[in-house]
C-alpha positions, 0 to 999 in steps of 0.5 A: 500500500503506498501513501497518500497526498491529496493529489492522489485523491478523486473527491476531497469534501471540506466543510465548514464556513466563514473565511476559514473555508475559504482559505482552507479551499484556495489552498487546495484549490489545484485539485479542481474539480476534485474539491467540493466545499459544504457551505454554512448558511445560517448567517444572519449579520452583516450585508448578509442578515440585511438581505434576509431581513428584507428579501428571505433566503438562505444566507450567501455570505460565507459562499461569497466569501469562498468564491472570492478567495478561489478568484485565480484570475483578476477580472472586471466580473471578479472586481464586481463580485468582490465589491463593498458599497460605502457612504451613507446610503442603502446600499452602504455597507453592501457587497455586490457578490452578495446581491449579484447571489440574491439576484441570480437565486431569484433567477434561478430554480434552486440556489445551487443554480445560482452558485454555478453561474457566478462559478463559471462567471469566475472560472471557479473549478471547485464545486460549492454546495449550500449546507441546505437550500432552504432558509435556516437560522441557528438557536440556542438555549443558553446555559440559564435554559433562555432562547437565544436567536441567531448567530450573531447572539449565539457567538455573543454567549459568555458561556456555552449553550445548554443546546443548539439547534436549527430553527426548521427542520431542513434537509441538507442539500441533495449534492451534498450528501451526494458528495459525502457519500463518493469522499475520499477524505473529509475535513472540517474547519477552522472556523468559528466553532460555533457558528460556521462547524456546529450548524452543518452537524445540527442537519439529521440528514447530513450527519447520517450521511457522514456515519455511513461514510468510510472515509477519513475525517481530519479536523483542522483547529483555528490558529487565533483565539475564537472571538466567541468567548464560549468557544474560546475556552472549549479544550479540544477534546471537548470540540472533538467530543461534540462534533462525534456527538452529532455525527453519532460515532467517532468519526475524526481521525486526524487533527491538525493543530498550532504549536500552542495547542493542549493535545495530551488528552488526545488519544489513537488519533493522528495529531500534526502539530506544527507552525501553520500560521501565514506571515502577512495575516497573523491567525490565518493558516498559511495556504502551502504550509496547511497542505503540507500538514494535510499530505502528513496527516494523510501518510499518518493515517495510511500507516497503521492500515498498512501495518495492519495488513501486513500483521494479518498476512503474518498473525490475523489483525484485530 
């Protein structure tokens, strides 16, 4: 058996949110086609929340956001989509990639539509996938049992919720689980644990597909301090714990951390441990250097099942 890169693999999924995705898809972003992004869409801040509030949908900011960062090629059309209004107006404060979705989706018969178009508009070859087609917010009961509505208000929590859920009962989008399905690999973050992983695992269907999935899952920890002061003090085994408590089994089984990371707790999982963080923007991982740790974790993962193999042709493996 010989170990793995990503570039041997046909279909890498990441899920996830926020800039996090983003950047997480523009340093894969070689692998083409081959790379699907599941994108969060319970946002409601912003130009995005401004769009909600006055024309419904499913939110398009996160989707915008990883649209902009897999632009390879500088265009009038990427310059456009890549707009943000000033001055005092309505449309101050407004990014013109948001409207441009919200425009299309309103011209098209599903909001995948509508990010395939702007995709091809901007020569984008990797394929992004809303989490649910359908219009969604995430809630919570916070620690004293109160409700509290949307994500802006659940990252604005001291402590962690007692609970989060979806506000409907939404299905995950088709390709999506598709996608999960046919994966070679899966990852999950960074983000905002929260607010951009949390609310893809809250969808029943999606996390169903996930345990009937064979392939390997690798979590990808956020280098800065989380601006949410709940999910700044998890430790990381409890993050592990509460995603593996919506999927339904454990399922994650590679990290990827900074230097400054607590992973004694962490048992028969592989850990890569290592400087991550880009020069030019403190917090953010560096695109080259998380694919190398990616490509590490993949060999790290490929030698306990080639032992095993190996052990069984002598003795039996168990």
């Amino acid at each position: 058996m010989q170990n793995r890169t990503l570039a041997d693999l046909d279909r890498v999924v990441a899920l996830g949110g926020g800039h996090g995705l983003g950047r997480l898809m523009s340093a894969l972003s070689s692998l083409g086609s081959r790379l699907t992004g599941i994108v969060t869409t319970t946002d409601n801040g912003g130009s995005t929340g401004r769009i909600r509030r006055s024309e419904g949908g499913i939110a398009w900011g996160d989707t915008r956001n990883c649209l902009n960062q897999l632009i390879a090629e500088p265009s009038v059309a990427s310059a456009m989509f890549e707009y943000r209004f000033s001055g005092n107006g309505e449309l101050s404060g407004h990014n013109l990639g948001n409207l441009m979705l919200k425009a299309l989706d309103h011209l098209s018969v599903r909001p995948l539509e509508a990010i395939n178009l702007v995709r091809s508009l901007l020569k984008v070859d990797a394929t992004l996938i809303p989490m649910s087609e359908q219009p969604v917010d995430l809630v919570a009961y916070d620690h004293e049992g109160n409700h509290v509505y949307g994500e802006v208000n659940v990252d604005q929590l001291i402590n962690m919720p007692r609970e989060l859920m979806l506000s409907a009962q939404v299905t995950a989008t088709r390709e999506a689980l598709e996608v999960i399905a046919q994966a070679d690999v899966i990852l999950i973050g960074p983000g905002s644990f929260l607010t951009s992983l949390m609310p893809l695992l809250l969808l029943d269907d999606l996390t169903q597909a996930l345990r009937r999935s064979s392939a390997n899952m690798i979590y990808i920890d956020n280098l800065g301090r989380e601006l949410s002061v709940a999910a700044a003090s998890l430790p990381l085994k409890d993050k592990l714990v509460l995603m593996e408590e919506k999927i339904g089994r454990q399922m994650i089984d590679a990290l990827i951390v900074g230097p400054g990371v607590d992973t004694r707790q962490i048992r028969e999982r592989v850990v890569i441990q290592q400087p991550l963080e880009a020069s030019d923007i403190p917090h953010r991982h560096d695109r080259q250097l998380l694919r190398q740790a990616l490509d590490q974790a993949l060999v790290g993962l490929a030698r306990p099942r080639l032992m095993c193999r190996r052990a069984h042709a002598a003795r039996g493996c168990r």
